[in-house]
Structures are given as structure tokens and as C-alpha cells.
mmJSON file of the N, C-alpha and C atoms, coordinates in Angstrom:
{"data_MODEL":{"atom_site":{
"group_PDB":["ATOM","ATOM","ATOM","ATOM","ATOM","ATOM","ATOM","ATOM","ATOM","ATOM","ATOM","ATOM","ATOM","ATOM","ATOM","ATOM","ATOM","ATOM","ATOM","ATOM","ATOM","ATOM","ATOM","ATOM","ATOM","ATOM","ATOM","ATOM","ATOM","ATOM","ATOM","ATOM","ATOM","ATOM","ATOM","ATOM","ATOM","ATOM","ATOM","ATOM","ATOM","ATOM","ATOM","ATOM","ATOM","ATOM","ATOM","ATOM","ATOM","ATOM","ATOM","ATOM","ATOM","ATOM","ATOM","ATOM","ATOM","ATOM","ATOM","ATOM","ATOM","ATOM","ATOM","ATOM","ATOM","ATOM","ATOM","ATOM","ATOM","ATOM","ATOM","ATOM","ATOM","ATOM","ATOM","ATOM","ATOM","ATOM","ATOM","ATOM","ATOM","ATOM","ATOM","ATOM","ATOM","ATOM","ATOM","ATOM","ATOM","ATOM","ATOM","ATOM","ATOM","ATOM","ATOM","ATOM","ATOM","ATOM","ATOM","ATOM","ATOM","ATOM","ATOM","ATOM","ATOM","ATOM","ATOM","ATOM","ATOM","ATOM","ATOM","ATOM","ATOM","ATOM","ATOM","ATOM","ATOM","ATOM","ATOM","ATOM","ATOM","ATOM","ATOM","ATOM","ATOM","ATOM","ATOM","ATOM","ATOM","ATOM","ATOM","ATOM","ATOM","ATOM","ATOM","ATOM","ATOM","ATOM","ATOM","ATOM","ATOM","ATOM","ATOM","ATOM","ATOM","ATOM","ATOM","ATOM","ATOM","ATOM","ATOM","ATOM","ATOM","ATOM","ATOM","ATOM","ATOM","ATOM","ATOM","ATOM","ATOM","ATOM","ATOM","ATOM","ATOM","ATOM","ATOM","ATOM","ATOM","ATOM","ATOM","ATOM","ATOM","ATOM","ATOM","ATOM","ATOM","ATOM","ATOM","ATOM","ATOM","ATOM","ATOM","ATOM","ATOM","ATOM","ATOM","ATOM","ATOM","ATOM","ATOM","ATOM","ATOM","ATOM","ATOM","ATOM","ATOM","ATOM"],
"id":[1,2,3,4,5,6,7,8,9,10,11,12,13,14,15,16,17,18,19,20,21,22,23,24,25,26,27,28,29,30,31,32,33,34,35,36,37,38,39,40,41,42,43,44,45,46,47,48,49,50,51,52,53,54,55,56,57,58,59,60,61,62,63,64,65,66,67,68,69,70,71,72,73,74,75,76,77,78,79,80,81,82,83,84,85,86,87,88,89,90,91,92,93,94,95,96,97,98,99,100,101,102,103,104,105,106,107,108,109,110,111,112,113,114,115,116,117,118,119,120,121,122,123,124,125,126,127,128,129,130,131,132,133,134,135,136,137,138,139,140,141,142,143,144,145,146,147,148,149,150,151,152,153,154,155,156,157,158,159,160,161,162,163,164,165,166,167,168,169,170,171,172,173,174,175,176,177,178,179,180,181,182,183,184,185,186,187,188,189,190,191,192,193,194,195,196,197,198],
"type_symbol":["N","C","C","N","C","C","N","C","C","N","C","C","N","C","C","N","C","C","N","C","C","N","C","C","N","C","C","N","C","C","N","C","C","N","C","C","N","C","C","N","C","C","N","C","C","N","C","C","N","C","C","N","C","C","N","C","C","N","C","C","N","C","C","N","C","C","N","C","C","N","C","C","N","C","C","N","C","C","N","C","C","N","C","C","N","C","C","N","C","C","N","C","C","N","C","C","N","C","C","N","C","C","N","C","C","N","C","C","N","C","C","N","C","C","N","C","C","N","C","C","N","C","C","N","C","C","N","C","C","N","C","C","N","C","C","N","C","C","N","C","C","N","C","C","N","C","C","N","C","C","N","C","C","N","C","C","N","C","C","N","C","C","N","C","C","N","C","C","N","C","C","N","C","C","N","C","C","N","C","C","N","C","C","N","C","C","N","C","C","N","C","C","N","C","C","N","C","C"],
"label_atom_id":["N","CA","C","N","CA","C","N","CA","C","N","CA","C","N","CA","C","N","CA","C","N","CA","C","N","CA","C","N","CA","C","N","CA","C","N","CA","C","N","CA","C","N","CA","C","N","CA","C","N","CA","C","N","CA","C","N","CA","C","N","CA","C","N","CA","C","N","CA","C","N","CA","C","N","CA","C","N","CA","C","N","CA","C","N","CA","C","N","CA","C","N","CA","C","N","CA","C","N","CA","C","N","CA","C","N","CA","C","N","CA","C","N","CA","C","N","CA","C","N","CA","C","N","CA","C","N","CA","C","N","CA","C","N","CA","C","N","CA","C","N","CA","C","N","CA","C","N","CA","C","N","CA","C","N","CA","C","N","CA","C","N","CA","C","N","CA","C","N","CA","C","N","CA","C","N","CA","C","N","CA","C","N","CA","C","N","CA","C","N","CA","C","N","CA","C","N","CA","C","N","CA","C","N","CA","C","N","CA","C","N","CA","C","N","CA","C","N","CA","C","N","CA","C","N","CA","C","N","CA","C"],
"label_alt_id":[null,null,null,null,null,null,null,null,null,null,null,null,null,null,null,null,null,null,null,null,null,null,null,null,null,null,null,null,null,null,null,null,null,null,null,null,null,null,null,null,null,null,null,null,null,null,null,null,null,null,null,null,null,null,null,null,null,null,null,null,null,null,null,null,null,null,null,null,null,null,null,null,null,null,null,null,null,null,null,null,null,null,null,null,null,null,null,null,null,null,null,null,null,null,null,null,null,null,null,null,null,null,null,null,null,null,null,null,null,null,null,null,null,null,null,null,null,null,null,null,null,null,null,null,null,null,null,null,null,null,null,null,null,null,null,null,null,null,null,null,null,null,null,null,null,null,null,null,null,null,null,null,null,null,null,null,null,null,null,null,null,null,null,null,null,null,null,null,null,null,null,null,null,null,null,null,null,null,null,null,null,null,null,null,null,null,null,null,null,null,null,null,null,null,null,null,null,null],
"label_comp_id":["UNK","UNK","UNK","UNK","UNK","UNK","UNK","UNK","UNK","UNK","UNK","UNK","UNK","UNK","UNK","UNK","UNK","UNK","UNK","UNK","UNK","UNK","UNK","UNK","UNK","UNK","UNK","UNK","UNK","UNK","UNK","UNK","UNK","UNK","UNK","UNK","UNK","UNK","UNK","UNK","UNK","UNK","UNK","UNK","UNK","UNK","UNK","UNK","UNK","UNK","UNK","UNK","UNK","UNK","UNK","UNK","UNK","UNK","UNK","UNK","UNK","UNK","UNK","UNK","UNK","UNK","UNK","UNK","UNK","UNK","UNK","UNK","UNK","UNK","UNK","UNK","UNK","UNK","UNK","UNK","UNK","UNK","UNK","UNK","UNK","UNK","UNK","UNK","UNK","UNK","UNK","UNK","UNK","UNK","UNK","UNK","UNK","UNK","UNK","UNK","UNK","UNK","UNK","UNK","UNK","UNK","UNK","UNK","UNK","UNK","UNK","UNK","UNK","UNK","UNK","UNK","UNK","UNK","UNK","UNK","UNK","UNK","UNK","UNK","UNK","UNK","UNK","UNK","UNK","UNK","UNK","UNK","UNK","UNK","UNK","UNK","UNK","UNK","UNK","UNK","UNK","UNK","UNK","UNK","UNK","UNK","UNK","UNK","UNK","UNK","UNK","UNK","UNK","UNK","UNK","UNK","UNK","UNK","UNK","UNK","UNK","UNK","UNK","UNK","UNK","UNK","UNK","UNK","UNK","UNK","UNK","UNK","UNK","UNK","UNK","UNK","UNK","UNK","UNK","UNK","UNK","UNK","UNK","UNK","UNK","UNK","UNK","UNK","UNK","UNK","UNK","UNK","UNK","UNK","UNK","UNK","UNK","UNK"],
"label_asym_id":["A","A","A","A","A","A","A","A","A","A","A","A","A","A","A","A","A","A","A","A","A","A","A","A","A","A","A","A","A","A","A","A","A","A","A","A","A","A","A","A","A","A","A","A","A","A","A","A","A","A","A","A","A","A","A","A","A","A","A","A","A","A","A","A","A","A","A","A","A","A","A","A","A","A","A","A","A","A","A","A","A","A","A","A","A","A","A","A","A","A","A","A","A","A","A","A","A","A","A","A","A","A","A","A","A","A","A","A","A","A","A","A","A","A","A","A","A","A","A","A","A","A","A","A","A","A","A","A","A","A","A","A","A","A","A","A","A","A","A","A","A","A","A","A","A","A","A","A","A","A","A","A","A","A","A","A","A","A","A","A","A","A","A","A","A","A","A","A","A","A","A","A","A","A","A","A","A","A","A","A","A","A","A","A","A","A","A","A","A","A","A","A","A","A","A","A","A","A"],
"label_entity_id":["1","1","1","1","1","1","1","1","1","1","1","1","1","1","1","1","1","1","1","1","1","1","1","1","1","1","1","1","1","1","1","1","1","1","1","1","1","1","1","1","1","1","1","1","1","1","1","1","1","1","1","1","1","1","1","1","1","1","1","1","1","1","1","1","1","1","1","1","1","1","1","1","1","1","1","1","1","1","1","1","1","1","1","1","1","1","1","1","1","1","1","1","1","1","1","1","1","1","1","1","1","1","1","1","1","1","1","1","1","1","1","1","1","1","1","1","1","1","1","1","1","1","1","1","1","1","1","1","1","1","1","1","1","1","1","1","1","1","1","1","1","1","1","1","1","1","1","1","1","1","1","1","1","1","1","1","1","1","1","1","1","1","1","1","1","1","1","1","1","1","1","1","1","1","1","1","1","1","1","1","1","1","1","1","1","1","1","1","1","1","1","1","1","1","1","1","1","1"],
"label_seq_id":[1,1,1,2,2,2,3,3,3,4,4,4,5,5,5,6,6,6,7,7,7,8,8,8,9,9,9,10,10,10,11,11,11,12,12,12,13,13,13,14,14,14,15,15,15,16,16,16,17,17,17,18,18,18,19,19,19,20,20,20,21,21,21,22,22,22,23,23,23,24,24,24,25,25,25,26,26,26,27,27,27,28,28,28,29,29,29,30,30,30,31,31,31,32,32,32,33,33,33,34,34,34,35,35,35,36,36,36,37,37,37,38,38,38,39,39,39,40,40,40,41,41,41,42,42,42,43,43,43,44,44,44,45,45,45,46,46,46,47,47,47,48,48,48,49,49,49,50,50,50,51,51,51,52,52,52,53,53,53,54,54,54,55,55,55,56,56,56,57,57,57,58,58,58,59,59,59,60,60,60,61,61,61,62,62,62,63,63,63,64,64,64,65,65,65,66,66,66],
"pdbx_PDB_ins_code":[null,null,null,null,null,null,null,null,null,null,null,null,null,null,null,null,null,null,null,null,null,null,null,null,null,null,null,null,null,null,null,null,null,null,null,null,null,null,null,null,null,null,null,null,null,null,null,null,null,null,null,null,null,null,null,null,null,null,null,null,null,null,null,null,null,null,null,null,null,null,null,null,null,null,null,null,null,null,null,null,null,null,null,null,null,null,null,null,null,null,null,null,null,null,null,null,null,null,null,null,null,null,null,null,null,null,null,null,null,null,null,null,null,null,null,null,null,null,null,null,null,null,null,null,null,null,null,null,null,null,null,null,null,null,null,null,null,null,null,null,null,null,null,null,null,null,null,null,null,null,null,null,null,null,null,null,null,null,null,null,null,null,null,null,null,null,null,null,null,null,null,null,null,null,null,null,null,null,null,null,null,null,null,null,null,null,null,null,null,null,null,null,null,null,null,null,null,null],
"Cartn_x":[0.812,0.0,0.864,2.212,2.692,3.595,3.842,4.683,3.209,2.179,0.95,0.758,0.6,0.857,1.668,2.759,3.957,3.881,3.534,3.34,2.445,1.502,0.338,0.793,1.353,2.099,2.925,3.86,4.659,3.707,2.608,2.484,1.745,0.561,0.028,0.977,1.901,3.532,3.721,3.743,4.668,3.552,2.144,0.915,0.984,1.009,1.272,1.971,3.5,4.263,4.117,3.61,3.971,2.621,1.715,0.268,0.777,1.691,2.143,2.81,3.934,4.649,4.201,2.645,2.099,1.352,0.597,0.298,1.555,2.07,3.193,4.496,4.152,5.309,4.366,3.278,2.502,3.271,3.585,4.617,3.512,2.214,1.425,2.007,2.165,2.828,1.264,1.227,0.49,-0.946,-1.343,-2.977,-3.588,-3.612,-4.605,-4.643,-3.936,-4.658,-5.093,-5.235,-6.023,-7.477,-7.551,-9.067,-9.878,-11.115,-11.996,-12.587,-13.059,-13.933,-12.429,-11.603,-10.644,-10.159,-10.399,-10.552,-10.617,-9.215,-9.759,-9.32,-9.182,-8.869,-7.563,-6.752,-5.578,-4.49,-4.421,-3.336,-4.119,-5.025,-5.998,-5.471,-5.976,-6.085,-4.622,-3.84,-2.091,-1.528,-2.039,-1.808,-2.536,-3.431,-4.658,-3.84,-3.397,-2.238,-1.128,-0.509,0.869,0.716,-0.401,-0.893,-1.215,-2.165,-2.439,-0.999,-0.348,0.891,1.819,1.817,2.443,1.702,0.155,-0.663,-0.57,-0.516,-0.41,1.35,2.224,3.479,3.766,2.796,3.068,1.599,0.715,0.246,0.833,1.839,2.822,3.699,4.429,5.162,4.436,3.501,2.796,2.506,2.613,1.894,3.215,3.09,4.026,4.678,6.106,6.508,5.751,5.307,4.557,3.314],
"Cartn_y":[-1.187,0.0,1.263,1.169,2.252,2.384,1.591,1.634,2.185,1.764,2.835,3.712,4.672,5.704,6.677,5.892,6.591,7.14,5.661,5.814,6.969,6.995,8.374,9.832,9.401,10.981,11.347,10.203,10.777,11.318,10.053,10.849,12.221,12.297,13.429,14.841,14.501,15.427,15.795,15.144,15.213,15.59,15.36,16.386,17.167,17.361,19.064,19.953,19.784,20.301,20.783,19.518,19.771,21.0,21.14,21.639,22.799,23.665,24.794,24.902,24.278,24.725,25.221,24.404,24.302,26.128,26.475,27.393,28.895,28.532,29.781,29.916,29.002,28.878,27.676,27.649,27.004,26.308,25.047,23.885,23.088,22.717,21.727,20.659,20.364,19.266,18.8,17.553,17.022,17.033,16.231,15.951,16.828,17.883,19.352,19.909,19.917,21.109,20.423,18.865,18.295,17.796,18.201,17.792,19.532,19.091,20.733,20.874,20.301,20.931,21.808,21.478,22.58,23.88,24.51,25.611,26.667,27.312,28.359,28.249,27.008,26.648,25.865,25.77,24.92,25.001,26.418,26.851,26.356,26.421,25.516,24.032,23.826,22.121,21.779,22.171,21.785,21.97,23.317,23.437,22.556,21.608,20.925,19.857,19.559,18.007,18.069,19.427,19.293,18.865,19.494,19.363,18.113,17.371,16.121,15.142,15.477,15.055,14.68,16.309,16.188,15.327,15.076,14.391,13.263,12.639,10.968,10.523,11.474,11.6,11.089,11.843,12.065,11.031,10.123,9.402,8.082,7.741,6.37,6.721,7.957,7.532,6.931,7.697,7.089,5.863,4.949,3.847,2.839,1.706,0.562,-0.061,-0.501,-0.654,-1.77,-2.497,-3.45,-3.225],
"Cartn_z":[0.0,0.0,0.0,0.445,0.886,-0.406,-1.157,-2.152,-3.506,-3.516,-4.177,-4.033,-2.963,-2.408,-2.626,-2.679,-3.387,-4.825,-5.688,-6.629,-7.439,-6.93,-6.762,-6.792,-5.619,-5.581,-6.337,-6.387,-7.958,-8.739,-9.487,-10.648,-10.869,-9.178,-9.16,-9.261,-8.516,-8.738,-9.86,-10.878,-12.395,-12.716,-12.916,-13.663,-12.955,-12.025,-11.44,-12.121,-11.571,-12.426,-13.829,-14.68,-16.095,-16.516,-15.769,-15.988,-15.36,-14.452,-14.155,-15.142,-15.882,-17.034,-18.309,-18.256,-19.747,-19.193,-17.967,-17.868,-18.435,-17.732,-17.599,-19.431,-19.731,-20.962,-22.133,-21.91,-23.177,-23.743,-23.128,-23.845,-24.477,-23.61,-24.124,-23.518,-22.941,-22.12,-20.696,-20.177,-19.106,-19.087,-18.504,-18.517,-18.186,-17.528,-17.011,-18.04,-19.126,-20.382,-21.452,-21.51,-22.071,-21.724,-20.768,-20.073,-20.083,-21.331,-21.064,-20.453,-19.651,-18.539,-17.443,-17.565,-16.6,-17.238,-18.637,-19.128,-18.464,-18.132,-17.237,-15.578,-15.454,-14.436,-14.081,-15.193,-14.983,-13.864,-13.333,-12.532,-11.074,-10.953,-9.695,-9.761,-11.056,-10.9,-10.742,-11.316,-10.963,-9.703,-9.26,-7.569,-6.761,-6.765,-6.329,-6.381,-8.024,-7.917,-6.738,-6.932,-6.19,-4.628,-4.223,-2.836,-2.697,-3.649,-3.163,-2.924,-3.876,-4.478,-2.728,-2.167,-1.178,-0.002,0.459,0.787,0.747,-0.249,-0.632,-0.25,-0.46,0.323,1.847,2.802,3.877,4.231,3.488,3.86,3.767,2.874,2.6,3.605,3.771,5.588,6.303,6.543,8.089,8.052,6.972,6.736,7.017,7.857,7.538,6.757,6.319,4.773,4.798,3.093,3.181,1.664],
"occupancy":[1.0,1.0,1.0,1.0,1.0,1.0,1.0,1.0,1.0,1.0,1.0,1.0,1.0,1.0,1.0,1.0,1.0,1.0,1.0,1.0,1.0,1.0,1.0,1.0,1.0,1.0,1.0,1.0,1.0,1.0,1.0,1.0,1.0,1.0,1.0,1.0,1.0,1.0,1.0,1.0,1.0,1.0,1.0,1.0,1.0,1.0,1.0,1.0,1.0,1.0,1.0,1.0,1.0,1.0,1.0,1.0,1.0,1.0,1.0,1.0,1.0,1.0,1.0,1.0,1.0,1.0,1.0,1.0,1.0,1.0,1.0,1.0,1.0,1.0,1.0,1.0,1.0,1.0,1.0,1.0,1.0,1.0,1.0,1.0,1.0,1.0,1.0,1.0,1.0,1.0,1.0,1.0,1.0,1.0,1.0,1.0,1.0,1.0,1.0,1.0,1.0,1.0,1.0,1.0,1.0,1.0,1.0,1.0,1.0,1.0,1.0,1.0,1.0,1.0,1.0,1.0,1.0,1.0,1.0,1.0,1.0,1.0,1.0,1.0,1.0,1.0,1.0,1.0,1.0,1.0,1.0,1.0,1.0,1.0,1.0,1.0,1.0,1.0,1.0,1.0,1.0,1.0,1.0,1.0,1.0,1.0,1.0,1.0,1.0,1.0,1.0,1.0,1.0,1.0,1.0,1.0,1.0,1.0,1.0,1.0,1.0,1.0,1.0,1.0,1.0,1.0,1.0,1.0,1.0,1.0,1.0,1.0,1.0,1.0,1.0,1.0,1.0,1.0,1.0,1.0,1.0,1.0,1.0,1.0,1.0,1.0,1.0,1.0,1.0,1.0,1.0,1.0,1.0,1.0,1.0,1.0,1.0,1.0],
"B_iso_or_equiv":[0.0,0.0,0.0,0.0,0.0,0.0,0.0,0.0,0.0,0.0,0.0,0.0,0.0,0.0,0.0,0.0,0.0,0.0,0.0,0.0,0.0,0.0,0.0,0.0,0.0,0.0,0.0,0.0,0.0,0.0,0.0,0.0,0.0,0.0,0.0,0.0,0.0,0.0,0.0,0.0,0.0,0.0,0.0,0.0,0.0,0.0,0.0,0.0,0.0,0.0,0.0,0.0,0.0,0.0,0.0,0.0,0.0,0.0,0.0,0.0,0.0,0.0,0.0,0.0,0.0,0.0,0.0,0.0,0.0,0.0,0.0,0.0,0.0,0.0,0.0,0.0,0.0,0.0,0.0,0.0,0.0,0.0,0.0,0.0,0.0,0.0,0.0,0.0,0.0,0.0,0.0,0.0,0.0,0.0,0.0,0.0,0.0,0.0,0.0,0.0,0.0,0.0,0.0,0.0,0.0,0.0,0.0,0.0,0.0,0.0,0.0,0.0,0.0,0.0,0.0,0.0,0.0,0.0,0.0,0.0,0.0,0.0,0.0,0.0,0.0,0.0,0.0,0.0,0.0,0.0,0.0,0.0,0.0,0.0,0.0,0.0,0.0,0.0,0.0,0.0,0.0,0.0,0.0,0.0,0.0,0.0,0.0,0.0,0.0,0.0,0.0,0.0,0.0,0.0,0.0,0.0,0.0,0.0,0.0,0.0,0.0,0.0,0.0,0.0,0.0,0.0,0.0,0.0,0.0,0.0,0.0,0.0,0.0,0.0,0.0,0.0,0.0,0.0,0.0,0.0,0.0,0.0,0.0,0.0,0.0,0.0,0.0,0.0,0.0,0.0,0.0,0.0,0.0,0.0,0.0,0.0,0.0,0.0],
"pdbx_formal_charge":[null,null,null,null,null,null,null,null,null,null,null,null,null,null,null,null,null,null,null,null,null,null,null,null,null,null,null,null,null,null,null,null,null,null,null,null,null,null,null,null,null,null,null,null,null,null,null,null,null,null,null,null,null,null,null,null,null,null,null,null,null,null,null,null,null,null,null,null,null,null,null,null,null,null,null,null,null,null,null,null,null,null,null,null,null,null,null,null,null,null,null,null,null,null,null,null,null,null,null,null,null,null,null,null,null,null,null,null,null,null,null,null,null,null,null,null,null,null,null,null,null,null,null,null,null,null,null,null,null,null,null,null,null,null,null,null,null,null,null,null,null,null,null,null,null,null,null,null,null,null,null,null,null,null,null,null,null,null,null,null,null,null,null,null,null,null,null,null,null,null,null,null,null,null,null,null,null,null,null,null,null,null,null,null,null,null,null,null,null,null,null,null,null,null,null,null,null,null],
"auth_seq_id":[1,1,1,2,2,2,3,3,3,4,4,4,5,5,5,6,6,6,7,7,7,8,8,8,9,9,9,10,10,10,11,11,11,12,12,12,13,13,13,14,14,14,15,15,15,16,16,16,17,17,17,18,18,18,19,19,19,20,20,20,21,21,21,22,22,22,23,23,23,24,24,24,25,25,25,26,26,26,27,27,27,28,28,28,29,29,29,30,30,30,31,31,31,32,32,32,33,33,33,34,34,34,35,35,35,36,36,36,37,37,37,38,38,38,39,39,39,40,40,40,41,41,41,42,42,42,43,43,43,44,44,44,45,45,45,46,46,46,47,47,47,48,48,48,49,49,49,50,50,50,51,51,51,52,52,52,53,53,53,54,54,54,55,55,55,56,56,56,57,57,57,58,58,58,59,59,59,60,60,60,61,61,61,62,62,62,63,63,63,64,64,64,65,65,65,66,66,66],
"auth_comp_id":["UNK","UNK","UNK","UNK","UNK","UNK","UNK","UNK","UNK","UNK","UNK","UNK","UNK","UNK","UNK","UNK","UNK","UNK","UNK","UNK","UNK","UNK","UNK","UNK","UNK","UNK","UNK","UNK","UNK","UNK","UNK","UNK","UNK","UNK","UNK","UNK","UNK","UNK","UNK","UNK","UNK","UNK","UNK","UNK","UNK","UNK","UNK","UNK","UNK","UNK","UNK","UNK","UNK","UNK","UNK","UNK","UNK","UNK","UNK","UNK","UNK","UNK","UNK","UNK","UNK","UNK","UNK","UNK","UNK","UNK","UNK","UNK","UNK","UNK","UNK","UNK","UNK","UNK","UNK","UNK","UNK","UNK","UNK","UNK","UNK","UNK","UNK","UNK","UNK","UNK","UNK","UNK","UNK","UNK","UNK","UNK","UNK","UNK","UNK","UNK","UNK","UNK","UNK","UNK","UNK","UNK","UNK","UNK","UNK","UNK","UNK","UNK","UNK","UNK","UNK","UNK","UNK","UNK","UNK","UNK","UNK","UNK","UNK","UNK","UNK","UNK","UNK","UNK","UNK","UNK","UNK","UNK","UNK","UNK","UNK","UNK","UNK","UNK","UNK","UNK","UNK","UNK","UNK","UNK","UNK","UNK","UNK","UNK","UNK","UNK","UNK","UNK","UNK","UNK","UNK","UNK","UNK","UNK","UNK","UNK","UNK","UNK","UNK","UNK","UNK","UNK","UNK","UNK","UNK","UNK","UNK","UNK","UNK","UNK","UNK","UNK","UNK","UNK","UNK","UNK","UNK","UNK","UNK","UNK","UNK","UNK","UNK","UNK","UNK","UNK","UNK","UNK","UNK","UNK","UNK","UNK","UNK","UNK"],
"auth_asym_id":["A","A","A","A","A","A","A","A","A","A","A","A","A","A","A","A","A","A","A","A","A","A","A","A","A","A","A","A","A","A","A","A","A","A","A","A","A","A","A","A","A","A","A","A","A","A","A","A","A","A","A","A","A","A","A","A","A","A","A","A","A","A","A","A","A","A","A","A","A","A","A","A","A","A","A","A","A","A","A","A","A","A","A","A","A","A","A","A","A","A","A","A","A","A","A","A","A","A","A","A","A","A","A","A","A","A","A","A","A","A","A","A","A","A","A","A","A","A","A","A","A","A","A","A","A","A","A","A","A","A","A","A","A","A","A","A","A","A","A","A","A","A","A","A","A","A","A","A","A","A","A","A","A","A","A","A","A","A","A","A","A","A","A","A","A","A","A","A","A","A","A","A","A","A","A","A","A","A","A","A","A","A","A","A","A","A","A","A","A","A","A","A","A","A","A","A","A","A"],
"auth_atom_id":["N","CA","C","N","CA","C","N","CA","C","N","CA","C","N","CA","C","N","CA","C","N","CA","C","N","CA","C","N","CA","C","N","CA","C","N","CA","C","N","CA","C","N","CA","C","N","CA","C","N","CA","C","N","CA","C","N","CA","C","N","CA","C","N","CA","C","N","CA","C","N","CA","C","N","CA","C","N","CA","C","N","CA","C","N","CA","C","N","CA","C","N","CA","C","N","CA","C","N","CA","C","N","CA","C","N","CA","C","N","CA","C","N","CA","C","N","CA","C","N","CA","C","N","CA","C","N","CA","C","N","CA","C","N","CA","C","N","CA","C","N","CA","C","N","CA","C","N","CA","C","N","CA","C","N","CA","C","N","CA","C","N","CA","C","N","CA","C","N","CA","C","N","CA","C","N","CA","C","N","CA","C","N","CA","C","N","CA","C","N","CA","C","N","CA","C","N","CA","C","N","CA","C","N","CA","C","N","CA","C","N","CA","C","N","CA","C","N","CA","C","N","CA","C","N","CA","C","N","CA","C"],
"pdbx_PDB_model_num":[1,1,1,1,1,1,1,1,1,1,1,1,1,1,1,1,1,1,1,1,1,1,1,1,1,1,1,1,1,1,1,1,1,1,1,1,1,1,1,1,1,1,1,1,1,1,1,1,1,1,1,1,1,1,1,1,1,1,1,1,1,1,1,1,1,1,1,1,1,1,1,1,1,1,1,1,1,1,1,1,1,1,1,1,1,1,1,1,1,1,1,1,1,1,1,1,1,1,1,1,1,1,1,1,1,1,1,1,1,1,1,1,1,1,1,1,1,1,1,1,1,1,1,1,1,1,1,1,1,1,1,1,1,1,1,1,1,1,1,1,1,1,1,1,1,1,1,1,1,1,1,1,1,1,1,1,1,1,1,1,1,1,1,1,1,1,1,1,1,1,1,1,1,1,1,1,1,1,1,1,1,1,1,1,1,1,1,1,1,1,1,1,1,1,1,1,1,1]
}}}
């Protein structure tokens, strides 16, 4: 579980990221500026990833390896 967890957060991490980049420097890069219903809202939804990102982080510590 704790090694899923992890996993999560990575990837919620890396769509974060890449969805602040695509905001600020229009690379077109990561899943937040391909989804339309977030139009408008991308710099939310990427800050929303990063947070969960850090969340699902600090929920695989607490958790027993295993």
C-alpha cells in the first residue's frame, strides 16, 4: 500500500508540475490542459495536484513498509 501511495504521488507530482509549465510557458505538455472541462482553471487544478501530491506523500510515511 505504501509503495501505491507513493506511486500516486509521484504521478500526481509530475501532472502538477507539467500543468504549471504548460500554464506559464505554453509547452502543451500534461494531462490538465487536455481535459476541457478545466478551461480556465488549470493553474488551480495543478496546484490541487501538487498538494495532493504532497498528501499521498506524507500518507505512505505514516503507513508501515509493506
Amino acid at each position: 500500500m505504501k509503495q501505491l501511495l507513493e506511486l500516486l504521488g509521484f504521478i500526481a507530482l509530475v501532472q502538477g508540475v507539467l500543468g504549471l509549465v504548460d500554464e506559464f510557458t505554453h509547452w502543451h505538455v500534461g494531462l490538465v490542459q487536455r481535459l476541457g472541462f478545466l478551461d480556465g482553471y488549470g493553474v488551480y487544478a495543478s496546484v490541487a495536484l501538487v498538494v495532493l501530491a504532497f498528501a499521498l506523500f506524507a500518507a505512505a510515511e505514516s503507513r508501515k513498509p509493506g
